[in-house]
N, C-alpha and C positions, 0 to 999 in steps of 0.2 A: 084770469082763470089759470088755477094751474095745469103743468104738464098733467095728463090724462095718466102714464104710464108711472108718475111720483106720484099721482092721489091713488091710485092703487095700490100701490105699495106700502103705502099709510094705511092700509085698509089689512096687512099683511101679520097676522100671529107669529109671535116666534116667544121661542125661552134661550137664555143666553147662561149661561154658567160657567164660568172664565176663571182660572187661577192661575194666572200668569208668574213667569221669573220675576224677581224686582230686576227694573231695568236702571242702567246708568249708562250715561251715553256724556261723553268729554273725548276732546281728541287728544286725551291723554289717560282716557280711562283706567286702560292695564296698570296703572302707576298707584292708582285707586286699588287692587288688589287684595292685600293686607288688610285695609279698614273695608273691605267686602267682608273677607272672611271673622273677621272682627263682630261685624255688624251683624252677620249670620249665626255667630258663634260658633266661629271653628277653630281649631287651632296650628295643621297644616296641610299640605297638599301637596297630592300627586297630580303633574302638570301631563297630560296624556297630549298626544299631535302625532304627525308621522314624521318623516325622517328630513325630509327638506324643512318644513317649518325649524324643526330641532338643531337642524345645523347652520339655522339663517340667526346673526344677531342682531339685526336690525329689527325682529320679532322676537325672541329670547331677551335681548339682553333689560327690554321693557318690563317684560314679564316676569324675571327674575327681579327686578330691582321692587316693582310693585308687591313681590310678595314677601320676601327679603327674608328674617328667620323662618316665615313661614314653609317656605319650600320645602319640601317633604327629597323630592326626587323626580327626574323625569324619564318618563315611558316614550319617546320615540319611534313607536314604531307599526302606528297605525298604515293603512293602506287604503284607496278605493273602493277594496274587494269589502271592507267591514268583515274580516274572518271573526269566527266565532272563537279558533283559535289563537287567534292576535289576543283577543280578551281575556283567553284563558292565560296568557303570558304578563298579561296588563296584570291579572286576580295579584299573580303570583309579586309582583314588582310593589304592586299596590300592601301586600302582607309583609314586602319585605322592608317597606319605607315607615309602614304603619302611619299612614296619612288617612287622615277623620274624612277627606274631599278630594273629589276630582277635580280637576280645569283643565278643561278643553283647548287647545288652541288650534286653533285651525278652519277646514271648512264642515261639511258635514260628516262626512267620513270618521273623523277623528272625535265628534257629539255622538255618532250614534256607538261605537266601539264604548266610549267611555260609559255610556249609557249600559251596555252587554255588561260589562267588567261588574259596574256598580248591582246591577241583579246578580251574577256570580258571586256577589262577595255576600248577599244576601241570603242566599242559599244552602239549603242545609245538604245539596244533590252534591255527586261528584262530578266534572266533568263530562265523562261515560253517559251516564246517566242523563245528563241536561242534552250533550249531541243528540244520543239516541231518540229522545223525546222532539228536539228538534226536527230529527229527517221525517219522523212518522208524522209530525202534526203542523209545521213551516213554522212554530213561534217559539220562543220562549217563556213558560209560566213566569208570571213576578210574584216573589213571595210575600206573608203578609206581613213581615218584616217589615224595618224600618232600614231603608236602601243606604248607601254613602251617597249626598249631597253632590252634585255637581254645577258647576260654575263655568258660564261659556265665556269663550273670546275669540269669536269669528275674524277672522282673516280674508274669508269670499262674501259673495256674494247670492249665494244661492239660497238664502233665507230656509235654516234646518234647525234656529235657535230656538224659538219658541214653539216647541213640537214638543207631542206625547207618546209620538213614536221611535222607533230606531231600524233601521234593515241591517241583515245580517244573514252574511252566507258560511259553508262549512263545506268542506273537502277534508279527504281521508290522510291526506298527505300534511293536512296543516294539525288536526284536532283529531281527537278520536269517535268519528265517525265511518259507518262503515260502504254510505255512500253519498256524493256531493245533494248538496241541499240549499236552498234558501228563502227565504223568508222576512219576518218583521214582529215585532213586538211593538206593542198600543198599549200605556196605564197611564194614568195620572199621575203617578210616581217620578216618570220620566220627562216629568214636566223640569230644566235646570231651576237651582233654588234663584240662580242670579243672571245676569246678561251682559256682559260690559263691551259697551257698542264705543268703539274706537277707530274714528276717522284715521287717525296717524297711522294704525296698526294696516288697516286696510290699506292704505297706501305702499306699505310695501309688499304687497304681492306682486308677483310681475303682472305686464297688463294685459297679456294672454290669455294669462290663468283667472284674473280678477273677468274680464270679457266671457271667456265662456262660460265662466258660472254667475254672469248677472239675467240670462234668460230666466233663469228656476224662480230667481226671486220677482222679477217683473213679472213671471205670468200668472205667480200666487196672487197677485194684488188685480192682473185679470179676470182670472176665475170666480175670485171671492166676490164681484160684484156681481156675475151671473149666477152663480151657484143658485140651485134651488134650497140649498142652508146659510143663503146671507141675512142677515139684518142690519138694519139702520146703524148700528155698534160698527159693523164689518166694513158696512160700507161706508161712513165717516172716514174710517184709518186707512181704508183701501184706496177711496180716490185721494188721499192727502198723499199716500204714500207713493203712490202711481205718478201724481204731480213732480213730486222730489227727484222722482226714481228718473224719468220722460228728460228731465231738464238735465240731470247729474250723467245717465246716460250720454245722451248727446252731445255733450261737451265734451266729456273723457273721450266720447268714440274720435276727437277731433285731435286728439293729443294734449288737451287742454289739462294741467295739471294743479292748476290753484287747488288751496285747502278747500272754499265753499263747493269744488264738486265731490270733495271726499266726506266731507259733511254731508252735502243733500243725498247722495247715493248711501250713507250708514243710517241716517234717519229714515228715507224711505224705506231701507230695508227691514227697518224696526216695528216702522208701520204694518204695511202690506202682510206682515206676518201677524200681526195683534190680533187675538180671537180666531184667526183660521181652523187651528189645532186644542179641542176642545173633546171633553170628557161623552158627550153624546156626539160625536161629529166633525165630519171638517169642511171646508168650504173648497179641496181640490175638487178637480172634477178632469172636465173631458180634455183638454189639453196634456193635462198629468196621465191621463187612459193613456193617451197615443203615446206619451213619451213613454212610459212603460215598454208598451207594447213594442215599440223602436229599441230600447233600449237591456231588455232582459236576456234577451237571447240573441243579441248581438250587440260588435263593440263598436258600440255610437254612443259619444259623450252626451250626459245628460243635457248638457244647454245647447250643446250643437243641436238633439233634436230637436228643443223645445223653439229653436231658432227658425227651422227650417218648416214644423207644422202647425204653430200656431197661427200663421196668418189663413192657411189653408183651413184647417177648425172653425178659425170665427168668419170664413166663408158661409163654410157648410152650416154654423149656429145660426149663422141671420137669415140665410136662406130659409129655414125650417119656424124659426119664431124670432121673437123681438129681440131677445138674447138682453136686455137693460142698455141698449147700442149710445143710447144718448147721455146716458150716467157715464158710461166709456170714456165716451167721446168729451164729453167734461170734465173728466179727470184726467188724459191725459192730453188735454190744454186744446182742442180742437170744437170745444162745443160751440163754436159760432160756425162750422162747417153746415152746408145747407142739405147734402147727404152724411148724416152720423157714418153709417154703415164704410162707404169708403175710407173717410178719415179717420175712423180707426184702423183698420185694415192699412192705411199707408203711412200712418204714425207706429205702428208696430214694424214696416219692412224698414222704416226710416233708421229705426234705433237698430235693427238686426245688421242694418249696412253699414251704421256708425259702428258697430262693435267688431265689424271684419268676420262675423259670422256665416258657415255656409247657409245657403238659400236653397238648395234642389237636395232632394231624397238620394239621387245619385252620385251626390259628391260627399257622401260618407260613405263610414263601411258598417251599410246596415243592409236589410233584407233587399234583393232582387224582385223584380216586380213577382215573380211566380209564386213568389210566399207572401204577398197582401190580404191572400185570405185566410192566412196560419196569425197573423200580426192581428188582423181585425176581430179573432177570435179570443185572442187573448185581452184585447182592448177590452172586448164588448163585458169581457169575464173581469176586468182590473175594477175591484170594490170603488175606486173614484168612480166609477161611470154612473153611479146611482145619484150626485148629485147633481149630474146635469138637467138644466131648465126640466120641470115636470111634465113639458108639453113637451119634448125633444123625446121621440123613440130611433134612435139611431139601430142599424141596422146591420151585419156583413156587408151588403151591397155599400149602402152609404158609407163604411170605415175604410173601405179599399177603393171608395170614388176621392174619399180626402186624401189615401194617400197616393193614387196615380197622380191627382191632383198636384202632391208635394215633389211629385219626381222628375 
């Protein structure tokens, strides 16, 4: 007989509509470049990233070699913050090089900026104009234009490549705006036309930087199996990639630096992202609420939260309903565990300890317990929280019991 909770799910409707990047994946990818844009029919390119990537040549000097006449010019000077005004500088660089495409290099910071740039170049608004619209409404309109192409080359880990979105903030001091704002932009547009998933590139982040940005992308390949918007599609790539991701973790967390863990960690991360970010929909959910909510109005890195509340989340998920705990626990390598529910739960704190990640809400620099119920409101309000399981009504009370939970 089968599992009760998989004939279920067999029983489950879904629609799937998916136009993904063409993806290449070689651990010599970026060298592939040139015959990307070739292949796309471009003829060159402005290389966007921020400013350590830009002055690193052990990531440069690949990237230049792969694109070779192609190179247009490069923009250096992306940031965290994704300023609105960074992109208006990007427009500018981008007019000056006269480059048909962008390429990304970097983590997500540096896709979603490029992402901004490529709608301003589409734009018939002037800057003024596009800030202003921004602080009143938190987005940017995409026009119905046809955008400048972009081509990613991830360097972290945090899985923001194959996304339809961008975030993006504005202050009065960077852009002309006439007060700080921020936001995000969703179309299909901003789907990159390409992906070049490069184990060797990844390799040279430091391991700090690679470590704290591999929560964001493991917990995408969490979510997308509970989400109340997975399907059979999602979750194929999600527990494949979760597998990769579970093993390729745990080994890096040991100092272990062979090629097959930089491999299984860039494949995973290709997976777990497949179909997430979709033209009706995504499969984030409650984990990504709290990280929000952790992370918006205070300076707590994103993977550091995602490090420190996820195991408390998928407390409170299983607590409340099934949450898919044995699909979980399947993918990331425990399903002969005789309680699913714990073995995920200690397979999640296992990879957070191998990464040297914090574990307690108090050891960042994020809210004090007396604002869990200003955090849990924001949670409850962060658009991901609509795809949590359908039977899950989480609450104020229950969002500030995960996080005294996490403190």
């Amino acid at each position: 007989m089968p599992d009760t909770s998989v004939a279920a799910d067999l029983d489950s409707p879904f629609r799937f509509e998916y136009e993904p990047a063409t993806l290449r994946y070689a651990p010599d990818a970026v060298q592939s470049l040139g015959a990307e844009l070739d292949a796309q029919g471009y003829n060159s390119a402005l290389v966007v990233c921020g400013a350590t990537v830009g002055d690193t040549p052990a990531v440069m000097d690949p990237v230049r070699e792969g694109l070779g006449d192609r190179l247009a010019g490069t923009f250096a000077e992306t940031t965290p913050a994704k300023r609105l005004g960074t992109a208006c500088d990007g427009l500018e660089r981008l007019r000056e090089v006269d480059a048909d495409c962008l390429v990304a290099v970097g983590g997500g910071s540096s896709l979603d900026v490029a992402k901004i740039i490529s709608i301003l170049a589409a734009t018939d608004r002037d800057p003024a104009a596009v800030g202003q619209a921004f602080v009143d409404s938190g987005t940017i309109a995409v026009p119905e234009a046809e955008l400048p192409p972009i081509i990613a080359a991830p360097t972290t880990l945090a899985g923001a490549d194959l996304s339809l979105v961008a975030g993006v903030t504005a202050a009065p001091d960077t852009c002309p705006v006439n007060e700080p704002a921020s936001g995000g932009v969703s179309d299909p547009k901003l789907m990159p036309e390409a992906v070049c998933y490069d184990p060797d590139l990844i390799a040279t982040t430091p391991r700090p930087i690679l470590a704290a940005s591999a929560m964001n992308g493991f917990d995408k390949g969490i979510e997308t199996l509970y989400a109340a918007s997975a399907t059979p599609v999602t979750d194929a790539t999600a527990s494949r990639g979760l597998g990769l991701l579970t093993d390729g973790l745990l080994a890096f967390g040991t100092g272990d630096d062979d090629p097959w863990v930089y491999q299984s960690l860039t494949q995973g991360l290709m997976l777990v992202q497949y179909g997430i970010s979709r033209a009706d929909g995504t499969t984030l959910s409650l984990i990504h609420a709290l990280g929000h909510g952790l992370t918006r109005a205070y300076e707590v890195q994103q993977g550091a939260a995602h490090a420190v509340i996820a195991p408390h989340a998928l407390s409170y998920l299983f607590e409340q309903v099934d949450g898919r705990r044995s699909l979980l626990a399947d993918a990331l390598g425990a399903g002969d565990a005789s309680d699913p529910t714990a073995a995920v739960i200690d397979q999640i704190n296992d990879v957070v300890t191998a990464l040297g990640l914090p574990t307690r809400l108090r050891d960042v620099d994020g809210p004090g317990r007396e604002a869990f119920p200003e955090v849990a409101d924001a949670v409850l309000e962060d658009a991901f929280i609509a795809n949590a399981p359908s039977e899950l009504a989480p609450t104020r009370k229950d969002i500030v019991s995960v996080l005294e939970s996490a403190w």
